[in-house]
DOVO-322704 format. One record per residue (C-alpha): residue number from 1; z, x, y. Coordinates in nm, 3 decimals, decimal comma. Each point is the difference from the previous one (the first is absolute). Layout:
N
<nr NUM; z Z; x X; y Y>
...
//
This chain:
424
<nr 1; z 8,393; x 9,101; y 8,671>
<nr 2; z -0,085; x 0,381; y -0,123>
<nr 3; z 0,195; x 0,139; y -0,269>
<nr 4; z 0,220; x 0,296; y 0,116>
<nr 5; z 0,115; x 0,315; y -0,161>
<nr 6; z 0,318; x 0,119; y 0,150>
<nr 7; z 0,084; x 0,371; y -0,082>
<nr 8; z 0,347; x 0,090; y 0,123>
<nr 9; z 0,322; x -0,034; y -0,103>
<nr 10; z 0,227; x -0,300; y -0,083>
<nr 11; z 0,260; x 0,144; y -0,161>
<nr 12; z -0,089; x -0,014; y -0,334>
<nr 13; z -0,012; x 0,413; y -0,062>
<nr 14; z 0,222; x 0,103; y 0,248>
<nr 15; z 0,266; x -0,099; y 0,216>
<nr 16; z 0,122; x 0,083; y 0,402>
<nr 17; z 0,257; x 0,255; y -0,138>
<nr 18; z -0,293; x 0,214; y -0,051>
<nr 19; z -0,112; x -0,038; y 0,352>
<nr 20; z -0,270; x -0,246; y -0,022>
<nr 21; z 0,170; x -0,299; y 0,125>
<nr 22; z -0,220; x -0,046; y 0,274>
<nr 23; z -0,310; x -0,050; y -0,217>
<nr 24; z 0,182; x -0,224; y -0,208>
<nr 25; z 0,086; x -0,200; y 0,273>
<nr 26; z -0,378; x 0,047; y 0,089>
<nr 27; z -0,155; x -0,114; y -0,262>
<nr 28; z 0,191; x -0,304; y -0,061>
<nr 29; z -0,032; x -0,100; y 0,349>
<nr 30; z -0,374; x 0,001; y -0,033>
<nr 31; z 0,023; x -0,111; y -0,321>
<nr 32; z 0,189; x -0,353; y 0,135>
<nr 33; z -0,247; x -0,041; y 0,311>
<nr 34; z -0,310; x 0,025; y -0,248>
<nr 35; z 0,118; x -0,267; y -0,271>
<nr 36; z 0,143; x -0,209; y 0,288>
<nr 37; z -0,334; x -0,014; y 0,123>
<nr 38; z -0,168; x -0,145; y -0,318>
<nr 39; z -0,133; x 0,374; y -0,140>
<nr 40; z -0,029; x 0,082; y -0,378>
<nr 41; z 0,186; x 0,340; y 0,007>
<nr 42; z 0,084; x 0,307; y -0,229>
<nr 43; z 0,228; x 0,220; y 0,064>
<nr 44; z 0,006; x 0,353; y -0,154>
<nr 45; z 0,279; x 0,247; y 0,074>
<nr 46; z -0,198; x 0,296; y -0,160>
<nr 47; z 0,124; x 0,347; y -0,062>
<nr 48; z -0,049; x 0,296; y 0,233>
<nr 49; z -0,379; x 0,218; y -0,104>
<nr 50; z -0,198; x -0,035; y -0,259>
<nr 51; z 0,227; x -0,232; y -0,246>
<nr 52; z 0,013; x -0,259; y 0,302>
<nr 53; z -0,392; x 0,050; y 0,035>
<nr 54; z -0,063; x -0,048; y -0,380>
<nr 55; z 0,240; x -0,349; y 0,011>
<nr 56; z -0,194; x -0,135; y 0,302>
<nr 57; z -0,339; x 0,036; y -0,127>
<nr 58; z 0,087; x -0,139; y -0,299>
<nr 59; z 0,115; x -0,329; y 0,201>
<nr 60; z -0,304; x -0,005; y 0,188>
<nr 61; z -0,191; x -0,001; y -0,281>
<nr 62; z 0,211; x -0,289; y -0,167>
<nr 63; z -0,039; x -0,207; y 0,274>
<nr 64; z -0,188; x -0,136; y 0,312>
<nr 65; z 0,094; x 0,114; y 0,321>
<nr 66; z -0,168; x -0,029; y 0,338>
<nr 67; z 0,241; x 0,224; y 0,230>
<nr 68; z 0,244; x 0,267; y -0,036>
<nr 69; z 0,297; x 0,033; y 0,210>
<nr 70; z 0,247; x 0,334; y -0,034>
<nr 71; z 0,305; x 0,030; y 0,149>
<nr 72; z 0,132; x 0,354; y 0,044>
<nr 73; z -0,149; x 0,346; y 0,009>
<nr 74; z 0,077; x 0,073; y -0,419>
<nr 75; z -0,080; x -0,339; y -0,107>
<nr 76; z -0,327; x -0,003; y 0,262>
<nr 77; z -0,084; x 0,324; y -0,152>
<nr 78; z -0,045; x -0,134; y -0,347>
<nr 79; z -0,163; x -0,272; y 0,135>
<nr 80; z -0,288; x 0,262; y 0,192>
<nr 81; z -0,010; x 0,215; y -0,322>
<nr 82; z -0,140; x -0,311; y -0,198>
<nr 83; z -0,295; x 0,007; y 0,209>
<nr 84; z -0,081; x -0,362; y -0,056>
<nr 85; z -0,260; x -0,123; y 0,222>
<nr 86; z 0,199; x -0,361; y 0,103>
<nr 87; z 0,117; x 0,043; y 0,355>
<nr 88; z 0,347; x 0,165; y 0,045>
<nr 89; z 0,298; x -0,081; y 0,266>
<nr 90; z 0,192; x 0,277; y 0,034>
<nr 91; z 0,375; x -0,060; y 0,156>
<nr 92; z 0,159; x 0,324; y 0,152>
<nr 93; z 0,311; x -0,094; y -0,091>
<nr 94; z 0,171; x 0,277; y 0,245>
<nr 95; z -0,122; x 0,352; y 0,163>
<nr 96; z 0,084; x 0,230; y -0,303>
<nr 97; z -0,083; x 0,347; y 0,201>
<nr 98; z 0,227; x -0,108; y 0,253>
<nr 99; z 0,251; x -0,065; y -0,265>
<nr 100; z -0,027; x 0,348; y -0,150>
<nr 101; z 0,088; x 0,165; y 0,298>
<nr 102; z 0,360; x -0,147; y 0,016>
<nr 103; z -0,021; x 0,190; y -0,377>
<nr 104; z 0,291; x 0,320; y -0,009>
<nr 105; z -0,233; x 0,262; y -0,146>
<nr 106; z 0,272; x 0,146; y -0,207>
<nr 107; z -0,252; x 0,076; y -0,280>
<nr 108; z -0,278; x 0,173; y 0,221>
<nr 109; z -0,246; x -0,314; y -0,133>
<nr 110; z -0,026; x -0,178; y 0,362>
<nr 111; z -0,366; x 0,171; y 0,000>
<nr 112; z -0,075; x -0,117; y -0,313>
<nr 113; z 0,083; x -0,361; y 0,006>
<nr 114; z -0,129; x -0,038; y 0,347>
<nr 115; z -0,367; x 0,129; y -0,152>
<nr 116; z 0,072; x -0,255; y -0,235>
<nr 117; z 0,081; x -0,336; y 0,243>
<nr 118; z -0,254; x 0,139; y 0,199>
<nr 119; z -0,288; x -0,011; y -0,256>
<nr 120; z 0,128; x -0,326; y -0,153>
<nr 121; z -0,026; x -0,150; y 0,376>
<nr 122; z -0,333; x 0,118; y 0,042>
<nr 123; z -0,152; x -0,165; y -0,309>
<nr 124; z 0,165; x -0,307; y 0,041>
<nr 125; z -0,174; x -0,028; y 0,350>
<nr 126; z -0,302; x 0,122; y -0,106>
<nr 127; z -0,071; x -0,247; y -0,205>
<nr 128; z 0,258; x -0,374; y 0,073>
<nr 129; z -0,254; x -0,304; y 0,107>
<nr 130; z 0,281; x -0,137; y 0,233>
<nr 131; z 0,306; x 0,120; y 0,089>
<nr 132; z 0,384; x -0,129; y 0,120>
<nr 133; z 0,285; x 0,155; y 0,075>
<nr 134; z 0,378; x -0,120; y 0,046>
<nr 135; z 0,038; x 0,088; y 0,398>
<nr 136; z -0,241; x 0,004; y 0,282>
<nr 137; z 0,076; x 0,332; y 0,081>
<nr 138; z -0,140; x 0,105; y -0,315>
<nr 139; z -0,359; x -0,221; y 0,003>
<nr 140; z -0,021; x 0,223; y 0,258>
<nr 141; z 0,053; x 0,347; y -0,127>
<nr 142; z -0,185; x -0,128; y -0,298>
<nr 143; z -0,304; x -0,091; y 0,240>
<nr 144; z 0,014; x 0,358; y 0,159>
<nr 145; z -0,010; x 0,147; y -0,381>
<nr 146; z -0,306; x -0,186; y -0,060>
<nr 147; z -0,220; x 0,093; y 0,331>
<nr 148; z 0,105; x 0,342; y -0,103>
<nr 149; z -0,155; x 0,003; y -0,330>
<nr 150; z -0,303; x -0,183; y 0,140>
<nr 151; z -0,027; x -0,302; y -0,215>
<nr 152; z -0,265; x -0,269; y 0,128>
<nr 153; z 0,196; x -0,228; y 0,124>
<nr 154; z -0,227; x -0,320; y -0,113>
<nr 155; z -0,249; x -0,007; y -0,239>
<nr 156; z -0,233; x -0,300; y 0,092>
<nr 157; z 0,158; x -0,265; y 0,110>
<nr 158; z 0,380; x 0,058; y -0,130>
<nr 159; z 0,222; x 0,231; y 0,191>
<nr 160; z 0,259; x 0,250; y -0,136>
<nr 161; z 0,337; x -0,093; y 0,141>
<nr 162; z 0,377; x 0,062; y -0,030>
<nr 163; z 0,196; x -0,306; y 0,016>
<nr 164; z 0,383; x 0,035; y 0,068>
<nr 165; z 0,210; x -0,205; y -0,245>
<nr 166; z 0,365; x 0,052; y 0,179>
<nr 167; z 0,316; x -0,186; y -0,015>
<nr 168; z -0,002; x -0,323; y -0,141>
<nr 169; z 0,243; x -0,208; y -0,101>
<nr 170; z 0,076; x -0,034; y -0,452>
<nr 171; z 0,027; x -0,325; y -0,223>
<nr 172; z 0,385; x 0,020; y -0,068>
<nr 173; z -0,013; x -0,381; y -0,158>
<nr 174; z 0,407; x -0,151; y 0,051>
<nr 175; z 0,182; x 0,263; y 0,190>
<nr 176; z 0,367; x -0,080; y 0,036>
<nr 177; z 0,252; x 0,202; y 0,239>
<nr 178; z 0,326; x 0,069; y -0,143>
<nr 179; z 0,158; x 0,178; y 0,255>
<nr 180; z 0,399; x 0,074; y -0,065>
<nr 181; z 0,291; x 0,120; y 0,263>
<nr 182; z -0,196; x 0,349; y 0,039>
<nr 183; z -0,255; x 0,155; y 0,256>
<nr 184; z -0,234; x 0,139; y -0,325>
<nr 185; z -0,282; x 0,221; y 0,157>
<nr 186; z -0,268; x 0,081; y -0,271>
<nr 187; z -0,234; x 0,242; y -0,041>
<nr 188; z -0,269; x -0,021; y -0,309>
<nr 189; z -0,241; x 0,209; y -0,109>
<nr 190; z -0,092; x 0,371; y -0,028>
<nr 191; z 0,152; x 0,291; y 0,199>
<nr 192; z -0,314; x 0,126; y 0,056>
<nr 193; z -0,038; x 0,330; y 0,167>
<nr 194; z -0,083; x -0,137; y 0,395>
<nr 195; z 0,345; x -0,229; y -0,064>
<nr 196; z 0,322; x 0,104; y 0,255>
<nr 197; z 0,271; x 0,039; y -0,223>
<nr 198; z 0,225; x 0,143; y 0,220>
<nr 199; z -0,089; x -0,209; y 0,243>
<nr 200; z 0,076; x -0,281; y -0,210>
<nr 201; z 0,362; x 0,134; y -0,132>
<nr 202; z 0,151; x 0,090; y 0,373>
<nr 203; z -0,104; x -0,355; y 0,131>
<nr 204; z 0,139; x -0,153; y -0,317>
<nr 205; z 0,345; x 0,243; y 0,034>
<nr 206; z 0,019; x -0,087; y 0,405>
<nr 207; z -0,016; x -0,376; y -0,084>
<nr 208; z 0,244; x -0,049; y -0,301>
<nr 209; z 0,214; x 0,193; y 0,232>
<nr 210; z -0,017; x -0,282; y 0,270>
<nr 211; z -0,074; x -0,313; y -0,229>
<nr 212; z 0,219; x 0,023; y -0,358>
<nr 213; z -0,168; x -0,305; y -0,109>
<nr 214; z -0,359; x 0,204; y -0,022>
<nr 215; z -0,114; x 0,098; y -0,368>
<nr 216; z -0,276; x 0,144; y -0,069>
<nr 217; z -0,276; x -0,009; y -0,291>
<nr 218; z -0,251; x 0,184; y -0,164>
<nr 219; z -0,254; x -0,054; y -0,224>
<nr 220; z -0,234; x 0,252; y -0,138>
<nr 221; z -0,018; x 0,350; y 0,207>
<nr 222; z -0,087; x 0,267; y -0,272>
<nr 223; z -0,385; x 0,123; y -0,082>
<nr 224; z -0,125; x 0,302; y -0,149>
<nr 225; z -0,164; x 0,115; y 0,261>
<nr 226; z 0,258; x -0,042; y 0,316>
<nr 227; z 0,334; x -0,005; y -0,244>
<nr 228; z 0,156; x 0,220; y 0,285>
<nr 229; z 0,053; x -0,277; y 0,259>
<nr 230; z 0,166; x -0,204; y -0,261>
<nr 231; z 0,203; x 0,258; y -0,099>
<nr 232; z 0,102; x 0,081; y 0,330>
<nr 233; z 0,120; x -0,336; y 0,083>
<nr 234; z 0,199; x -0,019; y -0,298>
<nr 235; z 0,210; x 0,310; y 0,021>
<nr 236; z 0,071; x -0,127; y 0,370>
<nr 237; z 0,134; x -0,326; y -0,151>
<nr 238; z 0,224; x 0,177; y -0,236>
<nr 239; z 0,154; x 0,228; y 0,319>
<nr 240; z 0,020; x -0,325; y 0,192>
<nr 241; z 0,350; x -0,195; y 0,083>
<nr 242; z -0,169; x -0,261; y -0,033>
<nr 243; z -0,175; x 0,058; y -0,306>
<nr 244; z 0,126; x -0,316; y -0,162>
<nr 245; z -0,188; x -0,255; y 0,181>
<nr 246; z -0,368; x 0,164; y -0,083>
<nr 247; z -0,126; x -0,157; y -0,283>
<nr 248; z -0,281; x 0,230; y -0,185>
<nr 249; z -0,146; x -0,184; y -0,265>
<nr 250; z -0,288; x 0,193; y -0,055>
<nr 251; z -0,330; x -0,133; y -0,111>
<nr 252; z 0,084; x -0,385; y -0,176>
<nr 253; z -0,163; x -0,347; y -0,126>
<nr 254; z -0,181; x -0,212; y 0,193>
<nr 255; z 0,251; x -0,249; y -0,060>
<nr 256; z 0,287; x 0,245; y 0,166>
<nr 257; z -0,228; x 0,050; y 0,308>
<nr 258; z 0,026; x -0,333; y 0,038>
<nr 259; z 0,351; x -0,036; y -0,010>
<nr 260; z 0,009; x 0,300; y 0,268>
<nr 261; z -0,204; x -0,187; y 0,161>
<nr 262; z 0,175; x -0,331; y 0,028>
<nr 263; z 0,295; x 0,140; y 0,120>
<nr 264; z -0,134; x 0,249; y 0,297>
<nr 265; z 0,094; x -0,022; y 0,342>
<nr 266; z -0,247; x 0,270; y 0,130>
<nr 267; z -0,304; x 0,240; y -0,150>
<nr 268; z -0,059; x 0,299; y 0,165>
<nr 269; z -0,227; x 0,308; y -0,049>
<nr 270; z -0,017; x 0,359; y 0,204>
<nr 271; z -0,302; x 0,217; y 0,035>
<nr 272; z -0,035; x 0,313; y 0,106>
<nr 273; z -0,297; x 0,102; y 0,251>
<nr 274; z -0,264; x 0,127; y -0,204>
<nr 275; z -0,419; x -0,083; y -0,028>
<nr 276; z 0,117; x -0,230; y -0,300>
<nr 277; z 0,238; x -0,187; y 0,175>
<nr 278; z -0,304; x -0,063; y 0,276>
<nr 279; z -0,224; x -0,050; y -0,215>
<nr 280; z 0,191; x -0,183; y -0,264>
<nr 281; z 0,150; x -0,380; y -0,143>
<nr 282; z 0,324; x -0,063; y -0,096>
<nr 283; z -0,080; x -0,283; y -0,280>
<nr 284; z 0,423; x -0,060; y -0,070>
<nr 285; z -0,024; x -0,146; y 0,345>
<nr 286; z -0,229; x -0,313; y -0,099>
<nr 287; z 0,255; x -0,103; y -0,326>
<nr 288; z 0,299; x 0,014; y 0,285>
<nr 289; z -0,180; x -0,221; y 0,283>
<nr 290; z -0,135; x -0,224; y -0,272>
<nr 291; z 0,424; x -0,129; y -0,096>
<nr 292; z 0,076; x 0,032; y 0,379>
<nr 293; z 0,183; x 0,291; y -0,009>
<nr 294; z 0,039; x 0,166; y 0,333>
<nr 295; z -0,194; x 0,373; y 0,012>
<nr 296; z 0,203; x 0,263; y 0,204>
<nr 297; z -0,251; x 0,316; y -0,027>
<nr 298; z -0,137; x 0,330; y 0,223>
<nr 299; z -0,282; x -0,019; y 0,192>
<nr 300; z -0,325; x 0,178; y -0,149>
<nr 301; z -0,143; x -0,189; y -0,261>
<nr 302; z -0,302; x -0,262; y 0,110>
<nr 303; z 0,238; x -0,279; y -0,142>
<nr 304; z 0,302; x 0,096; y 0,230>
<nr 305; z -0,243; x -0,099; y 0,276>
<nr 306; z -0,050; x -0,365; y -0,183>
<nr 307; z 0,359; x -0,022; y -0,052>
<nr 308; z 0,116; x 0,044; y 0,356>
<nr 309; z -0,311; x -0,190; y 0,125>
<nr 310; z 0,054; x -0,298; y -0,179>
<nr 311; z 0,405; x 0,015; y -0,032>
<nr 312; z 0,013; x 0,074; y -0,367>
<nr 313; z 0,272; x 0,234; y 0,031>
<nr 314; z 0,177; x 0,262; y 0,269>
<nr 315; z -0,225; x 0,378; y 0,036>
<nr 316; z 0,186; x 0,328; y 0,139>
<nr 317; z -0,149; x 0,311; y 0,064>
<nr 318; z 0,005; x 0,235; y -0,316>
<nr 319; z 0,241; x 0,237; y -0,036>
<nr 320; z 0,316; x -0,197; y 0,166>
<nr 321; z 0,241; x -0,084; y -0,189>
<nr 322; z 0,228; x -0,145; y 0,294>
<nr 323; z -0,274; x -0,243; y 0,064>
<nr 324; z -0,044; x -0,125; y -0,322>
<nr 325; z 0,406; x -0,004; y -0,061>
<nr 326; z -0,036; x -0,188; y 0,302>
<nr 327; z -0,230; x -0,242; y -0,067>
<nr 328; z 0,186; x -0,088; y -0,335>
<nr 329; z 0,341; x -0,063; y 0,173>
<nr 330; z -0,253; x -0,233; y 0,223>
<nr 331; z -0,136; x -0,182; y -0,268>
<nr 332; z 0,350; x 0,017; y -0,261>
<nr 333; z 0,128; x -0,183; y 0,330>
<nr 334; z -0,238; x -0,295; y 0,103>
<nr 335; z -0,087; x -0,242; y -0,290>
<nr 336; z -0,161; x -0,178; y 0,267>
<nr 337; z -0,294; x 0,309; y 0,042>
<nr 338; z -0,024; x 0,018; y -0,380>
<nr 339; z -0,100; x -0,335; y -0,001>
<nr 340; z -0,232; x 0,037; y 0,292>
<nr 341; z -0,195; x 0,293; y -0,186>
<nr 342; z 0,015; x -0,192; y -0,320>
<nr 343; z -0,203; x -0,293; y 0,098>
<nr 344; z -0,248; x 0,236; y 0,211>
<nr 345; z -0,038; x 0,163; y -0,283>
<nr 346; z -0,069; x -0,350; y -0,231>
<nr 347; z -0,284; x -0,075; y 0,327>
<nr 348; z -0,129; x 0,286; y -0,050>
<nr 349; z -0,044; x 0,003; y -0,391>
<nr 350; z -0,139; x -0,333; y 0,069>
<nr 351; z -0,272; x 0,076; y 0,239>
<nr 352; z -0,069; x 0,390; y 0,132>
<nr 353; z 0,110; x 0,142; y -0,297>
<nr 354; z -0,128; x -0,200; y -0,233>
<nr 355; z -0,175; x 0,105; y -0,344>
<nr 356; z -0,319; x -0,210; y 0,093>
<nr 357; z -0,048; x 0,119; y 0,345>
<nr 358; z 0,024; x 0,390; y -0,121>
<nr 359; z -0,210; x -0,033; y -0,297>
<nr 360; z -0,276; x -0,164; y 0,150>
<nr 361; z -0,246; x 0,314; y 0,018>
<nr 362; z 0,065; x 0,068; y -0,397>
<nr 363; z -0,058; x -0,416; y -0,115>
<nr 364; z -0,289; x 0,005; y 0,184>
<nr 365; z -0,186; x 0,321; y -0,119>
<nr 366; z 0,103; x -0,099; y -0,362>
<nr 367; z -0,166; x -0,308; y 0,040>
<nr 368; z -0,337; x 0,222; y 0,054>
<nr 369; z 0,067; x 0,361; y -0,081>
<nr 370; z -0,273; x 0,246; y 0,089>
<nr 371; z -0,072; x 0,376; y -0,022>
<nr 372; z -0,044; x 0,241; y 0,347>
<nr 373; z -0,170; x 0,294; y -0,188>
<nr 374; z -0,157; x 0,170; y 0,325>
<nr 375; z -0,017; x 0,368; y 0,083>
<nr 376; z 0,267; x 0,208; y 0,042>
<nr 377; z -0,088; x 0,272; y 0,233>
<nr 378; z 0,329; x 0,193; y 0,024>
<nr 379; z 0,241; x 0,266; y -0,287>
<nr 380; z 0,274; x -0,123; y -0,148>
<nr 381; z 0,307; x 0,217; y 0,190>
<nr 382; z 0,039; x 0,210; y -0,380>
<nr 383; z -0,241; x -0,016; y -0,264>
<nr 384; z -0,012; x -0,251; y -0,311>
<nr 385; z 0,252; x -0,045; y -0,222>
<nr 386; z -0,051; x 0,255; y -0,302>
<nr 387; z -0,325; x 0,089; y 0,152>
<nr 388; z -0,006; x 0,431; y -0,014>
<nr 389; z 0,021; x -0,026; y 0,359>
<nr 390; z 0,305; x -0,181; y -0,001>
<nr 391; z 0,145; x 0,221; y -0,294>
<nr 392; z -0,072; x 0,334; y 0,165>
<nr 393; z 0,202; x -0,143; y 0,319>
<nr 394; z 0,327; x -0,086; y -0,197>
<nr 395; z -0,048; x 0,345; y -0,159>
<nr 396; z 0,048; x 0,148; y 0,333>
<nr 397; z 0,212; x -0,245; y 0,128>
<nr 398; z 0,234; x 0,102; y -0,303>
<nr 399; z -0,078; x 0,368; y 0,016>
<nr 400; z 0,138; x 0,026; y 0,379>
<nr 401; z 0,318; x -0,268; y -0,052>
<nr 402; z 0,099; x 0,140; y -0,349>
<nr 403; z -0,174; x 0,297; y -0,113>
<nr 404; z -0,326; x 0,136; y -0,199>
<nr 405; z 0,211; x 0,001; y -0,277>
<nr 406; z 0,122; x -0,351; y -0,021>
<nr 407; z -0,388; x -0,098; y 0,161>
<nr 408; z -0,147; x 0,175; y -0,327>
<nr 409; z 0,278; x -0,218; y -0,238>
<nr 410; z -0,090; x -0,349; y 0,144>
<nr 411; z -0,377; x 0,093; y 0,016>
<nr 412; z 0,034; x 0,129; y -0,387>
<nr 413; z 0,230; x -0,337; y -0,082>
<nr 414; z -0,235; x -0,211; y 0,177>
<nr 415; z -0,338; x 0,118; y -0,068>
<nr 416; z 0,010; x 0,178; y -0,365>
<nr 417; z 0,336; x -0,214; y -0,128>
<nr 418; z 0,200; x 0,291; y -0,058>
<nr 419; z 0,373; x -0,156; y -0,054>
<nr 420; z 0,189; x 0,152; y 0,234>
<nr 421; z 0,404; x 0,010; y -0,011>
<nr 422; z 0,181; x -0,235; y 0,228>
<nr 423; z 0,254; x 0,259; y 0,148>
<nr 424; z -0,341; x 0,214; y 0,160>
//
C-alpha cells in the first residue's frame, strides 16, 4: 500500500467558525476512507503561503511518500507551491469564483479577490495529476476548465480525469435517538452567503403558528466572511412571538452536536438560486442522513436531487416558505413518514451512498499514483500569481474600483513594505 501525504485540514489549526468547515469535514472524510482501506497516511493541515510551503517540504523530506492528495484550493495551493515531483490529487473542494460572486462588494475589493480565486484556480489546474470534486455538476465544469487551458489530457498510457466524490454516507459508530414530546427541526452548520435565511425564518414563523409543539435548533450560523445572514436571522428571532422556541446555540462541542442530534425530529437547509448552489455540496446533509434524520431542503443543490430521488428527505422549490412550512406540518404530523425516510435513508447509507462505493476512483489511483505532465496549449484566464503580469492587473483593477491613490498605497505596502496605517 503507498504511503500518502494528506494536505488539508482536520481541524487541528482552525475550526468551522472560521468558515472552513467544509474542508474539515473533507479532509477527515478522506482521511477515514484511506486508513480504512489499509493506507499509511499523514495528514498535514499546513498554513496558508509560504509558512504552509516551508512546513510541507520539511515533511516530505522527513519522510517517504509516494502520492500527494490536497483537499481545498489554500491547502492545494501549498501543496503546488512545494513543487515536489510525487504525483498530486487535487480535490476542488467547491467552485470558489462562483462563491465570490454571492460576495456584497461593500469594500470595492470584489475585483481584487476575484483576480485572486481566479489565479489560485488556474495553478491548481495547471498542474493536479488527478482530480475529484464533491458533485457531478462540478467534474464537469472542472472538465470544461481544463480543455480550456489545453492540458494533454493523457500522457502515455494514463489519462487525466476528474472523478466526482459526492454524497456518501459518515461512520457515526452507536447513534442513539432521544427524541422528547417536541417536533425539534435542526439546522447545523454555516450561514453561508447562498443560505435562505428568510426563507428559513417565515416557514419556521408559519409553522409554530399551526403546530405549538415545533422547536427549532441551531447550531453554528456565523463566519467572517457571510456574518450578515446570521445576523439577519437573529435579529428576526428577537422580533419574533415566537422567539422562545428557537434555540441558537451558536457554534458548540462535538459532544453537544450530538445531543442535538439525538433529539431531532427534522434537518432542513434553504438555498438560494445562485451558480454555487448549482454547482455546489451541502456536506451537513451526509452527518443528518447518516442518524436517519429526515432532510426537508430547496431544490438546487446536486444533493437535493439524491435526496428526493432516493427518499432521504422532502425538496420544495427555493424561495417558498409556504411549502416548506408545509412540508414540516406534514412531517411534525406523520411519525409513520419519518420512519419511512429514516430507514431509506439507513438503505441508502448502506449501499448507494456508501463511503466505499464513492471513494473508489481515489483508493484505486493511490494504490498506483502517476503524473499527466503533457502540454498545455491554452492561457490561464489572468496571469500568475505575483507574476508582473498579474501585479500590473490588480493595480488597475484597484486603480478603477478604489482610486490611483489607494492603487499607489497597496502597490507601495506590497511591493517596497512601506507600513501603511490601517484607517487608509
Amino acid at each position: 500500500m503507498s504511503n500518502v501525504l494528506l494536505v488539508g485540514n482536520d481541524g487541528s489549526r482552525t475550526s468551522a467558525a472560521m468558515g472552513t468547515g467544509a474542508c474539515i469535514a473533507r479532509t477527515i472524510r478522506f482521511r477515514n476512507a484511506l486508513t480504512s482501506h489499509g493506507f499509511s497516511v499523514s495528514v498535514c493541515s499546513p498554513p496558508e503561503g509560504k509558512p504552509g510551503v516551508i512546513e510541507v517540504r520539511k515533511i516530505l523530506a522527513g519522510g517517504s511518500f509516494d502520492c500527494i492528495v490536497a483537499i481545498s484550493p489554500f491547502p492545494a495551493e501549498v501543496a503546488v507551491g512545494v513543487e515536489s515531483e510525487l504525483p498530486l490529487w487535487i480535490d476542488m473542494n467547491g467552485m470558489h469564483p462562483a462563491e465570490l460572486q454571492l460576495e456584497p462588494d461593500l469594500d470595492k475589493r470584489s475585483g481584487e479577490r476575484m483576480l485572486r480565486m481566479l489565479s489560485l484556480e488556474n495553478e491548481l489546474l495547471s498542474r493536479g495529476d488527478a482530480f475529484s470534486t464533491p458533485s457531478r455538476r462540478q467534474a464537469y465544469a472542472v472538465y470544461g476548465e481544463l480543455l480550456l487551458l489545453g492540458r494533454s489530457m493523457s500522457n502515455k498510457n494514463t489519462q487525466l480525469e476528474v472523478f466526482p466524490i459526492p454524497h456518501c454516507s459518515t461512520d457515526t459508530g452507536d447513534f442513539n435517538r432521544n427524541p422528547d414530546e417536541f417536533i425539534r427541526i435542526i439546522s447545523t452548520g454555516s450561514f453561508n452567503l447562498w443560505f435562505d435565511e428568510v426563507m428559513l425564518f417565515n416557514a419556521l414563523e408559519l409553522a409554530m403558528g399551526r403546530n405549538s409543539s415545533i422547536r427549532f435548533e441551531a447550531t453554528g450560523g456565523r463566519i467572517p466572511f457571510s456574518p450578515e445572514k446570521y445576523d439577519n436571522f437573529c435579529e428576526m428571532v428577537a422580533a419574533s412571538c415566537f422567539k422562545d422556541r428557537f434555540f441558537l446555540h451558536g457554534w458548540v462541542s462535538v459532544e453537544k452536536l450530538k445531543e442535538i442530534y439525538s433529539r431531532a425530529s427534522i434537518a432542513t437547509y434553504t438555498d438560494i438560486p445562485s451558480s454555487e448552489t448549482l454547482l455546489g455540496a451541502r456536506t451537513r446533509v451526509l452527518d443528518w442522513v447518516s442518524r436517519g434524520i429526515p432532510v426537508v431542503c430547496t431544490r438546487g443543490a446536486e444533493i437535493s436531487e439524491d435526496i428526493s430521488q432516493y427518499n432521504l428527505g422532502i425538496v420544495v422549490p427555493p424561495g417558498d416558505s409556504e411549502a416548506l412550512a408545509n412540508t414540516f406540518i406534514e412531517l411534525a404530523g406523520s411519525l409513520s413518514l419519518q420512519q419511512k425516510i429514516s430507514q431509506d435513508q439507513e438503505k441508502w447509507s448502506r449501499v448507494t451512498g456508501a463511503s466505499f462505493q464513492m471513494f473508489k476512483p481515489l483508493l484505486s489511483w493511490c494504490e498506483k499514483p502517476s503524473t499527466v505532465r503533457g502540454r498545455q496549449y491554452g492561457k490561464p484566464t489572468v496571469p500568475a500569481m505575483n507574476s508582473f503580469a498579474y501585479l500590473k492587473k490588480i493595480f488597475l483593477e484597484l486603480v478603477d474600483s478604489k482610486g490611483t491613490v489607494y492603487a499607489l498605497k497597496r502597490f507601495a505596502k506590497r511591493m517596497l513594505r512601506i507600513p501603511i496605517r490601517h484607517n487608509e
